[in-house]
N, C-alpha and C positions, 0 to 999 in steps of 0.2 A: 756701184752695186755692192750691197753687203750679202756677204754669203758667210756662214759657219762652214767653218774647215777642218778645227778638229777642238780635242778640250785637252789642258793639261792640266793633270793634276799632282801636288806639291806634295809630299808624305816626309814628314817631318818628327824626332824621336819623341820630342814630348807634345807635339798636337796640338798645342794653342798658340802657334805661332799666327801672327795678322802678315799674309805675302802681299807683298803688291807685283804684280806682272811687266815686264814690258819687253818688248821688241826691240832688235836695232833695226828696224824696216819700219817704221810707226807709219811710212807711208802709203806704204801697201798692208801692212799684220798688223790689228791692233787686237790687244788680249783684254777681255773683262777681267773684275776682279774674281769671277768664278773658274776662272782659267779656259773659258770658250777665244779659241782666235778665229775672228773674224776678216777677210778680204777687204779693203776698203776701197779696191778701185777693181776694175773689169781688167784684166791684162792676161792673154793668149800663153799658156804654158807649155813651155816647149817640151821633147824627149826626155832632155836629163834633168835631174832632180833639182832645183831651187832650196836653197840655203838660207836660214837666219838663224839666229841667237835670240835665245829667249830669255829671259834674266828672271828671277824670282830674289825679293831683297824681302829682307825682315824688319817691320816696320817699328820696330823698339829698340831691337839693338843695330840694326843696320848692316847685318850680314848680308851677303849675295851669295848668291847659284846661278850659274849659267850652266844651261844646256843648248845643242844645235840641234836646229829642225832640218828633216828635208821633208819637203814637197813635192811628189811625184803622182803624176795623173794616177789615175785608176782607168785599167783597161777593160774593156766592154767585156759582158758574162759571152764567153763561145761556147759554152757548152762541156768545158773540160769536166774531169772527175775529180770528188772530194782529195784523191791521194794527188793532184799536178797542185793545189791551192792552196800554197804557204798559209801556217798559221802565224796570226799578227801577233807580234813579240810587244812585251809592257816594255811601255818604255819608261825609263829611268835617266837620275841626271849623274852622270857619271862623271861631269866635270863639277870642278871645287875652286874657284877663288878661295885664297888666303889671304891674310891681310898683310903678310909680308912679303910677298911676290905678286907683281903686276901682269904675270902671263898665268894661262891656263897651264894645270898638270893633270892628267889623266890619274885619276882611281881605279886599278882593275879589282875587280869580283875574284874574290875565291872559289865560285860554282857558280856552273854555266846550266840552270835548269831551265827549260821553258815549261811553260802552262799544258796542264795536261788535261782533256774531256774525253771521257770515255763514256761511249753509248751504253742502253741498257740491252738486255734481250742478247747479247751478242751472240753467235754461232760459232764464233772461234776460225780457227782452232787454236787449240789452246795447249800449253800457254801460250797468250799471244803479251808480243812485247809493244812494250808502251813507249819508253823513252831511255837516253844512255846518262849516267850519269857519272860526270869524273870530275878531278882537279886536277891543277896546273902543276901539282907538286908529283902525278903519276908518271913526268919523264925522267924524276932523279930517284924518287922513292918506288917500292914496290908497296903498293895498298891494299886494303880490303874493307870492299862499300857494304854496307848492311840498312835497312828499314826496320824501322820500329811504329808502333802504334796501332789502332784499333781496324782488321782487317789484315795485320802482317803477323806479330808475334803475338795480338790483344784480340778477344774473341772479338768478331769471328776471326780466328787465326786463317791462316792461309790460301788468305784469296791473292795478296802480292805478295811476288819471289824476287830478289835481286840477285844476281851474278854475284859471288860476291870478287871475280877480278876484274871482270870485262862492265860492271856495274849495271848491266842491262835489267834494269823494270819490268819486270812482266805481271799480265792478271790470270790466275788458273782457272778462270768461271764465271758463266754468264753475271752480272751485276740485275739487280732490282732496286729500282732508285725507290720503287713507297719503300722496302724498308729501308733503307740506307743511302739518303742523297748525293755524299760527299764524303770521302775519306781523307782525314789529317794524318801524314804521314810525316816520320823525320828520319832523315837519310844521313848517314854516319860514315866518314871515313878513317881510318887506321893503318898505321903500320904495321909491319910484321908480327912486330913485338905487340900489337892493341895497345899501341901511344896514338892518342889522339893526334892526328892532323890539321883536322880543319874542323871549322865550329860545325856543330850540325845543323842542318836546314828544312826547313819544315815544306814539307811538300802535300798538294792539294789536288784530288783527282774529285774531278764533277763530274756526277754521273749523267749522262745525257738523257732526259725524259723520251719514249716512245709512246704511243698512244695503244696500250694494251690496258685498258680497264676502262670498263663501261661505268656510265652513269648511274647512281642508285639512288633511288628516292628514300626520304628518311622513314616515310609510312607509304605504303602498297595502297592504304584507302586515305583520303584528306575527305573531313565533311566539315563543311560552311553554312551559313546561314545568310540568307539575303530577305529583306523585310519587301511584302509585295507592292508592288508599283511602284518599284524605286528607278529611278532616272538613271537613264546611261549615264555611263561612267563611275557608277556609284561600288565603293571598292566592297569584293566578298569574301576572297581569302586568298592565302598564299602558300605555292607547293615548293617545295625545295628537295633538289637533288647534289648530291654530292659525286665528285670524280678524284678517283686517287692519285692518278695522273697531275703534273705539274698544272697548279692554277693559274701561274703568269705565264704558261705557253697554250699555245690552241689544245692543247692534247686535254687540260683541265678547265676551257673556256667551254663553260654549256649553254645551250639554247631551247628555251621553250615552245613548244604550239600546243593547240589543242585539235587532236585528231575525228574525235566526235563527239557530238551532243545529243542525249538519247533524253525528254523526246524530243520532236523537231518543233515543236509549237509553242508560242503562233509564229516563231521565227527559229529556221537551225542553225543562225550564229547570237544568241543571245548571249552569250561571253566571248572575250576575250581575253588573252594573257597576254605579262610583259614578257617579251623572250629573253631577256637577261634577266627579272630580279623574281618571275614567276607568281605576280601580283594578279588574280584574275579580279575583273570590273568586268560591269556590265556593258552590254554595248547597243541596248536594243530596248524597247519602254514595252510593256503586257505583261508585267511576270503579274500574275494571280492566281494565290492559293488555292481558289475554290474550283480555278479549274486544273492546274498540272501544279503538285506541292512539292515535289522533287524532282533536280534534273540530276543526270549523270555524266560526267565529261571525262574522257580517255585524254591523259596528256602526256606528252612524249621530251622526254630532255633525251638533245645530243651534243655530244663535245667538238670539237674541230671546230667552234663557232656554228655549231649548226649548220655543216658542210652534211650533205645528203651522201656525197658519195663517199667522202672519207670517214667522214664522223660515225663515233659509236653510239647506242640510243638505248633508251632503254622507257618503259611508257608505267603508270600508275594512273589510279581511277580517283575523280574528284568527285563524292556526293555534294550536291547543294541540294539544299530545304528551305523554302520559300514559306516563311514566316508570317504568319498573320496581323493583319492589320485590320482596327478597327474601319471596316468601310464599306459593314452590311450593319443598318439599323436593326433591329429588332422590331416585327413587326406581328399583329395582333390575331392571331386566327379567325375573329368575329369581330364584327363593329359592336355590338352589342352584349352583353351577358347577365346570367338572370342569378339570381341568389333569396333566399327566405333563412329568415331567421324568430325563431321564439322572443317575446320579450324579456327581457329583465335576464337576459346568457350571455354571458362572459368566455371571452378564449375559443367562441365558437368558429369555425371556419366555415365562411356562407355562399363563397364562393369561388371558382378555380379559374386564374385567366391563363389564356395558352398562349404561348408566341412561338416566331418560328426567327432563327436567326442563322445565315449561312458561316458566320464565321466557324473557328476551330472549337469545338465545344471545350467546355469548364477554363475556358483562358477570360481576363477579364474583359475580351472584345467580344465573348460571348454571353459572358454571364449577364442576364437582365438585372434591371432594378427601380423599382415601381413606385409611382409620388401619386397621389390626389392632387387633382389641381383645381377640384369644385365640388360642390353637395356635399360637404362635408365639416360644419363652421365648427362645431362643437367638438371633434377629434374623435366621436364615437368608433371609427373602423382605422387600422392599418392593415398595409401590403406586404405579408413577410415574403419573400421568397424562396421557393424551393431548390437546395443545389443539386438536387439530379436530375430532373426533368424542366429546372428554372421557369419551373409554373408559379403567378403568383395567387397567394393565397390571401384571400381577403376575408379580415378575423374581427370579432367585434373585442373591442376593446375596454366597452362602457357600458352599463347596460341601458338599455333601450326601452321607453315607456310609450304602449301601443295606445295609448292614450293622447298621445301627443304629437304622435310621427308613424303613420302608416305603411310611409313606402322611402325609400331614397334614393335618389339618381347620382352616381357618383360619375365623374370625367375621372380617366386614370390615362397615364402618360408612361411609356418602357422605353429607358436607358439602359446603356450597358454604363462597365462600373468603369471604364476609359471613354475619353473623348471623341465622337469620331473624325474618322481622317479627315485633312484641310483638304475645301470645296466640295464633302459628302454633308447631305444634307437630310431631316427625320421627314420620313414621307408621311402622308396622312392614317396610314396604318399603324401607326405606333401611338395614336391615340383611341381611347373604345371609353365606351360609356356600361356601368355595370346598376342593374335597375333591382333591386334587395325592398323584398316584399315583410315585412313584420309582421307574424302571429298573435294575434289575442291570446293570451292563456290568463287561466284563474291566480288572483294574485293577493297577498297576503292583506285579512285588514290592519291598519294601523290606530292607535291612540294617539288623539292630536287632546293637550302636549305629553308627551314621552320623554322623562318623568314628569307625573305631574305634582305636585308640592301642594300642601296643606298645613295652616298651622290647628290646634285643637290643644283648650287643655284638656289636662288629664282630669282624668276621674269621669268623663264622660260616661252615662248611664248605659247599660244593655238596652236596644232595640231603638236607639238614637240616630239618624241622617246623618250622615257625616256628610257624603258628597257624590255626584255625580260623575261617573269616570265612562266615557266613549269610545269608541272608533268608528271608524271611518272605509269605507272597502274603495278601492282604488276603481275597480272593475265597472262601466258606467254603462259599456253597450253590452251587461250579458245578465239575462235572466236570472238573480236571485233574490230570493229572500230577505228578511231583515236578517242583522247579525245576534248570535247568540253568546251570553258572557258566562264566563264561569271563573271560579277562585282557581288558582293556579299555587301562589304559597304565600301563607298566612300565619307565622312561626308561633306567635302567642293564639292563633285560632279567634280574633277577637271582632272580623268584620267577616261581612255578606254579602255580595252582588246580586239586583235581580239580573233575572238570565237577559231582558226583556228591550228593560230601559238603561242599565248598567248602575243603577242607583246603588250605593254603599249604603250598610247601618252597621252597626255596631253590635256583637255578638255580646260581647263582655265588658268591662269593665276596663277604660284605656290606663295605665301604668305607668307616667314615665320612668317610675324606678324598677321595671322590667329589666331581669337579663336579658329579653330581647329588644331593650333599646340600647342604641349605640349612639351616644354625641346626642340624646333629645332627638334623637330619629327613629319611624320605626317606617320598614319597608315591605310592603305587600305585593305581589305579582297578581295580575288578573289576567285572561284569555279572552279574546272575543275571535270566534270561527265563524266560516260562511256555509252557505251547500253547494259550492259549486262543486267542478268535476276537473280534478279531484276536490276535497274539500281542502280547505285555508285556514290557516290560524292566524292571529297575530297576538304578540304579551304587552304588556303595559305596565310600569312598576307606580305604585305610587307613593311617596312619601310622607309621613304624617309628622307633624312637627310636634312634640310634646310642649306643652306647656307646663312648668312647674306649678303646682299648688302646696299648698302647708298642708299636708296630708301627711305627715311623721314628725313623729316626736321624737325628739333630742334622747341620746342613752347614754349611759356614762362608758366607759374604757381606761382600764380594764377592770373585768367583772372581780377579782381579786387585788387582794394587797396587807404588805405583809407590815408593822409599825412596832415599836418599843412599846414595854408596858410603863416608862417614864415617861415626862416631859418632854424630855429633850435624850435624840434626836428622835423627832415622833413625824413627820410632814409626810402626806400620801400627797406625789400629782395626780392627778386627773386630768381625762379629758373628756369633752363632749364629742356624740358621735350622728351626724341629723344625715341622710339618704337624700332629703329636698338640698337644692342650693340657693345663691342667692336670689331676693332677700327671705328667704324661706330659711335661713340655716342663721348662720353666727352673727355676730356675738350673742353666746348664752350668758343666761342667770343662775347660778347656783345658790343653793339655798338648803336647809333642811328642815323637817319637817316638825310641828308641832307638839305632835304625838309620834311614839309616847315620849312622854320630857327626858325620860333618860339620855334622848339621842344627843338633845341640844345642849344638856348639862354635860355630857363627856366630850363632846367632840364639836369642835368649828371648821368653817368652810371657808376659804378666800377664795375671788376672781384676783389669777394672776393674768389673764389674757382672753382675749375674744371666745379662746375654745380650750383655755386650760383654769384648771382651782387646783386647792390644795386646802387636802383634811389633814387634820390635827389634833390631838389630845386636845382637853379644856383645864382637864382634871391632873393635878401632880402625877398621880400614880393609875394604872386601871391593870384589875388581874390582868394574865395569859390568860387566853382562848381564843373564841370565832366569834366574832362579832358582826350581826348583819346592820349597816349604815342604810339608809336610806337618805338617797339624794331628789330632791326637786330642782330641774333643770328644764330651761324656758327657751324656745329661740328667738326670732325679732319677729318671725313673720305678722301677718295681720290678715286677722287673726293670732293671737299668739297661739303656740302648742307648747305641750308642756308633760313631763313624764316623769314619776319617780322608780328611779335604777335603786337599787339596792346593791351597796358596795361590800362584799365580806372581806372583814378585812380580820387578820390574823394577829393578837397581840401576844407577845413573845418575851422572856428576860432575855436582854441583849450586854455584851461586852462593852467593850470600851470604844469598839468600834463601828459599834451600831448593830452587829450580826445576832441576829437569835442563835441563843444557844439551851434554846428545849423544845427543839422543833418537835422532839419522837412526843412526848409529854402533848403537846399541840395539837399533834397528828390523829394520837389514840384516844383526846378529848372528842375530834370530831373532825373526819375524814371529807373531803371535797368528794362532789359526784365521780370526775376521773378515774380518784384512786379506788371509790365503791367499786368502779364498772369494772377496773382491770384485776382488781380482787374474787369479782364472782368470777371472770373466764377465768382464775388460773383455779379456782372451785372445781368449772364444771369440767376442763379437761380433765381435772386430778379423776372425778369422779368418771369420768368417759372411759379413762385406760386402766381403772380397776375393775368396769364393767366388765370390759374387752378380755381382761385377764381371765373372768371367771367363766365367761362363758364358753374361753380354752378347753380352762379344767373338765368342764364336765363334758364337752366335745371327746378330748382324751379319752375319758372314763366308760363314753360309750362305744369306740370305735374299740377299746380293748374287751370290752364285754361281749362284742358284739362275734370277735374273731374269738371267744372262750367257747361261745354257742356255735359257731358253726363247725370248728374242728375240737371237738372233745380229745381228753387226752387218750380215753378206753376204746374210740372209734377211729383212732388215728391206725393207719394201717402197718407204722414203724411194730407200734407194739402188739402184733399179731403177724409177726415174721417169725417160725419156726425156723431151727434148724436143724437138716435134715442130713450133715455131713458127720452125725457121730455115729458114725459106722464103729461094727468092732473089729480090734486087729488081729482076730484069730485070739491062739494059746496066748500070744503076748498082751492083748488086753481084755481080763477079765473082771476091768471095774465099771460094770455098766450103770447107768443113773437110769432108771423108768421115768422119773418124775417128768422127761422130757415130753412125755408121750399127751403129759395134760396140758389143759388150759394156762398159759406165763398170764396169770394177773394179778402175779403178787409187784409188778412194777407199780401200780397206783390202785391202791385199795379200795375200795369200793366207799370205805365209811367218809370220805374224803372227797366224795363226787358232788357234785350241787342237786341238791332235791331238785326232783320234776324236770329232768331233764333225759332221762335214761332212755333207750329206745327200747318198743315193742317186742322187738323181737331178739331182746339179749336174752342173757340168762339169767332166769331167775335168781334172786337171794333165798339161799337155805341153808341149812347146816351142812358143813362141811363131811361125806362119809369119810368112815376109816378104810382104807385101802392097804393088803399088806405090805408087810416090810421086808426088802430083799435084803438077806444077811450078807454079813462083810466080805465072805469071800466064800457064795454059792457051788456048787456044786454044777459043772456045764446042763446036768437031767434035770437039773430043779428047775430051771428055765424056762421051760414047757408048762410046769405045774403052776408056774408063778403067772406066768398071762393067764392061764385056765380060771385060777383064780380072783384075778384081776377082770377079767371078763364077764363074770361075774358077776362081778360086785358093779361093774360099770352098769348092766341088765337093770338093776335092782336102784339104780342113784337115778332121779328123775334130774340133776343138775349135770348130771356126763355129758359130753361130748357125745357125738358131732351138734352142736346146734347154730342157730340160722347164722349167728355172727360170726361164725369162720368161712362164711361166706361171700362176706362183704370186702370187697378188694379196694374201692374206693369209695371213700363216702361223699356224694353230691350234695351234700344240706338235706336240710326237712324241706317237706311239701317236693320231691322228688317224685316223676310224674312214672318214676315204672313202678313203684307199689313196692307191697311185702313179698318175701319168697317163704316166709313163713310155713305157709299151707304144705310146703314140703320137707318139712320138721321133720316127721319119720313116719316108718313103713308102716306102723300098726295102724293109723290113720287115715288107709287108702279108701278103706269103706266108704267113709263118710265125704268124699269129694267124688267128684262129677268131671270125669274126663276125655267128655265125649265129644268136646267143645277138640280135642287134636284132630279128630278128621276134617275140621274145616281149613287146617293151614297146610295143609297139602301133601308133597307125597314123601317130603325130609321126614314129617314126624307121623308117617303112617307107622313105624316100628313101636314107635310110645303109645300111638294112640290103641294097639294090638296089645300091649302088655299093661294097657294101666284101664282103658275102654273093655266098652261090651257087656257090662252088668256082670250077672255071675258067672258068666261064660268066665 
């Protein structure tokens, strides 16, 4: 019988030692190379312990180690307590083969430590001591033990204290292994003097895990997703909890279940979890969306292995969402559906199909999407579809001639835009027939053919057939009329439709060398309408082809040219210039004419080329001047045509280099039209802005005469300001001036006035009276005598003052609509006025009307 007994293991300084093991008992021990010994035979173990040698040899250099086993039952658990139950000591191999002595020697240890585990959570009391630590050298020397390291003298400082004579270990406070599983400590010995003793020793306290920390889930909510009808077993999600507590002992081993499943339908364990890895699957076949789309499951992780009565727990909520799948067809609200449409409309929507699908809406197991699968050869309609109501809409695409197709029966088929699910199949609802009725309406006539092409030559006569241009009305089943034609555009105005038959004639006179022919084309638009309701038109263009004829004569180019009055260098090119083309045009003949002889005695003509010559002197010498050439020039047609241009050509004394050099001499012999025409405009501006000048002038002359008549200098009111501030200053001024008292118009004399212009009511011209003269330096009495006398003589002067024009405050022009005040010149003249007319304005001037009224009263 093989049994495992125990394992030894070899610890070695530098570690990659290869040990081979063995026994001196190989009959009973035999050790693997992993260091397990194994029992090889069954044999009854007495009381006292059983003895062998175990050997470890090093398979390269061939060193040994031996150590002694003992063997002693293990006695049955009675129940004793943790403090009767030695802790098991590491064993070590304390014995050393040498290679120079064939017996074993003993190696003793410096420090005698054992293994230390201390629980968490402890209660103490405290300090509570751990373990004693000494050497061998404490019975000759006097020592002192001290610790170092993270927990003694390294934060956290002061959780282990040691003696430092008696060396006893202690801990001051409960330990918590989450934070701190394990402390490395190193224990020091010394002498009095702090001379090292012994080497220092590393010491290792385990904290013992307790199961004081609950399970925590990483999320409070997990939400999953499961696609419906999915087969037991099919995985959905996974919850995970963590425990702070030691993972390799029961205190951090957690366990899954699921506590409830809300709803219950159509089964209340439709999941399952793994209780160790927290993987839920399904365990149960109905999930469908349409009827329950979320479940909710309460799950509970606990530690202890999921020990109920020890274990701690702790629970979090799983959402599942039961995911749609295609495995509702779409199916047709009606087997049939009706639509109408006008002919010849495009983009119009004729019809609306409905369907009903239970899947999840706007996902693509919902969304429709709509084929023709019949009545439809020619592609006139598609199925677009609607994305919010996924109604499809059936649109005409082409237009539609109700001539030809009255009604259509379309077969239409609804997909969604995924497959559906394996073994769901499209039920007879998901196909409908849609029956689109077509409207007659009034439709355009047409010209058959459009364009239509004609050749004609030109020159064709006014009131000529040209040709017959038609149309045609589409419309067969509706009551109208013949069609009516009319011109539509006709750019030369040269042709005429009757309204009737559509017959063309010809208005004028056909052109090809019209600016309105382009390329020997010319193009006409015609109308032909119907009466229907509404009414119709249709256009027609038609094209006429011109035919050239020899209907223009050849002209020469250019009408001027300028030549020496020698020989040499004398040569004019030319060219011919013909509107007709071929064979209506080139090659010309040039030539000149007979009369008068002068022309052919001075000057000759050569064909250098089909459409160029060259004039020439004949003659050595010919003055400077204008000379008008006349040329005869033919072109080939046949008919020939033929025209004489007249060349002016300008003969000049020329340099050396052929340049005239008396062009002004040339010019003022006899000026070209050009220069005539730009010579009279700069005439008639010159004479346009001397007009303009004069009629300034006399504009000025009257707008200042005009303001001489209306404010005169003698009715200006400046010069009939008195003034009234020469007071006298008493005794201190006794040089008084009278003259002040008259009329100031000695500012502008009267001889100096413009005849006919004076008003009514100034003052007469008369001789001037004598009025006396106040002496240089009067006498204050004489003062008195001098107005007396002056008063006087004022009585007796029909020109004194007061009269009407010291009246006039502001003068408003002539023909001024309040009148004279004349009439009230002076008092001697009351007789003879009538002022009875004051009692009618009321009761202001009843005081006047009492002193100036009443006759002789």
């Amino acid at each position: 019988m093989l049994c495992c007994l125990s394992r030894m293991r070899f610890q070695s300084c530098d570690g990659n030692k290869k040990i081979h093991f063995g026994s001196s008992e190989p009959e009973d021990f035999r050790i693997d190379e992993d260091g397990v010994v194994y029992a090889e035979r069954s044999f009854q173990l007495s009381a006292e312990p059983t003895e062998f040698v175990v050997s470890a040899q090093d398979k390269e250099t061939q060193e040994e180690w031996q150590m002694r086993v003992k063997l002693t039952p293990e006695p049955a658990f009675t129940g004793a307590t943790e403090k009767d139950q030695k802790k098991t000591e590491e064993i070590i191999f304390p014995w050393q083969q040498y290679k120079h002595s064939s017996h074993l020697k003993r190696q003793k240890r410096d420090w005698v430590i054992p293994p230390i585990n201390l629980p968490e959570n402890s209660r103490g009391p405290f300090p509570q001591e751990l373990v004693r630590i000494r050497s061998d050298r404490d019975k000759s020397l006097s020592l002192r033990y001290s610790v170092t390291g993270p927990g003694a003298d390294q934060p956290p400082t002061g959780i282990f204290i040691i003696n430092p004579i008696s060396g006893q270990l202690s801990v001051t406070k409960p330990l918590d292994r989450e934070q701190i599983a394990s402390f490395h400590l190193r224990a020091h010995a010394v002498d009095v003097n702090g001379n090292q003793v012994e080497n220092p020793i590393d010491i290792v306290i385990n904290v013992i895990d307790m199961n004081d920390n609950r399970p925590e889930f990483l999320h409070q909510v997990w939400n999953g997703t499961v696609p419906e009808g999915s087969k037991p077993g099919t995985y959905v999600m996974t919850v995970t909890a963590i425990d702070a507590d030691d993972p390799n002992a029961q205190n951090g081993m957690l366990r899954y279940r699921i506590l409830s499943q809300a709803p219950s339908s159509p089964s209340p364990n439709m999941f399952t979890i793994n209780n160790e890895t927290g993987d839920i699957i399904t365990v149960a076949a109905g999930l469908d969306r349409e009827k329950v789309q979320q479940y909710t499951l309460i799950i509970q992780a606990t530690d202890m292995e999921g020990n109920p009565t020890y274990g701690l727990s702790n629970t979090a909520t799983a959402v599942i969402t039961v995911t749609d799948v295609n495995d509702n067809p779409p199916e047709f609200t009606a087997m049939t559906f009706y639509g109408e449409v006008p002919e010849n409309r495009v983009d119009v929507i004729v019809a609306n199909l409905t369907v009903t699908d239970k899947d999840q809406p706007h996902t693509p197991a919902w969304n429709a999407m709509y084929r023709m699968t019949g009545g439809d050869p020619e592609g006139l309609f598609t199925i677009l579809t609607d994305p919010n109501s996924n109604d499809g809409l059936v649109t005409v695409v082409k237009p539609i001639d109700f001539e030809k197709n009255r009604m259509f029966i379309l077969t239409v088929a609804a997909e969604n835009q995924v497959p559906l699910a394996k073994g769901i199949q499209h039920p007879p609802q998901s196909t409908a027939t849609v029956s689109i009725t077509v409207i007659d309406v009034n439709e355009s006539p047409y010209f058959v053919p459009n364009p239509k092409s004609v050749r004609q030559e030109e020159g064709l006569l006014a009131g000529s057939m040209l040709t017959t241009f038609t149309a045609q009305d589409p419309d067969r089943y509706m009551q109208q009329t013949s069609l009516r034609y009319s011109k539509l555009s006709d750019p030369a105005n040269w042709l005429k439709i009757d309204p009737i038959n559509g017959q063309i004639t010809t208005t004028a006179v056909l052109d090809r060398e019209s600016i309105y022919v382009q390329n020997n084309m010319y193009n006409a638009t015609f109308l032909a309408s119907d009466n229907g309701i509404p009414p119709m038109s249709g256009t027609g263009t038609l094209q006429i082809h011109l035919l050239d004829i020899n209907d223009n004569a050849p002209q020469v180019n250019p009408k001027e040219a300028t030549t020496c009055e020698t020989l040499q260098p004398n040569a004019i090119n030319i060219t011919a210039v013909d509107p007709d083309i071929d064979p209506n045009a080139g090659p010309f003949a040039f030539e000149l004419p007979d009369t008068p002889p002068s022309i052919k005695r001075n000057w000759t003509i050569v064909r250098i080329s089909g459409d160029h010559a060259q004039l020439s002197l004949r003659i050595r010498f010919l003055e400077a001047g204008i000379y008008d050439v006349p040329i005869v020039i033919t072109d080939s047609g046949n008919p020939h045509a033929s025209s004489t241009s007249v060349l002016k050509v300008k003969v000049c004394q020329c340099d050396i280099n052929g340049d005239c050099t008396d062009v002004d001499r040339i010019v003022g012999a006899g000026l070209g039209t050009g220069a005539i025409i730009a010579i009279l405009l700069c005439i008639i501006i010159l004479l346009i802005l001397v007009l303009m000048f004069v009629v300034w002038m006399k504009r000025r002359d009257k707008e200042r005469q005009a303001k001489q008549l209306l404010i005169d200098p003698e009715d200006d009111v400046r010069d009939n300001i008195l003034k009234y501030d020469e007071e006298g200053g008493g005794e201190e001024d006794q040089d008084y001036d009278l003259s002040q008292l008259q009329q100031p118009d000695t500012v502008e004399p009267d001889a100096i006035k413009p005849v006919g212009i004076r008003r009514l009511d100034e003052r007469p011209i008369h001789a001037e009276p004598q009025y006396p003269v106040r002496s240089a330096a009067p006498h204050p009495g004489d003062i008195g005598d001098f107005i007396n006398e002056g008063l006087k003589a004022a009585d007796n002067d029909p020109t004194a003052p007061p009269y009407d024009s010291l009246l006039v405050f502001d003068y408003e022009g002539s023909g001024s609509t309040a009148g004279s005040l004349s009439s009230l010149n002076s008092s001697s003249s009351g007789g003879e006025q009538d002022y009875d007319y004051l009692n009618d304005w009321g009761p202001r001037f009843k005081k006047l009307a009492d002193m100036y009224g009443g006759g002789d009263d």
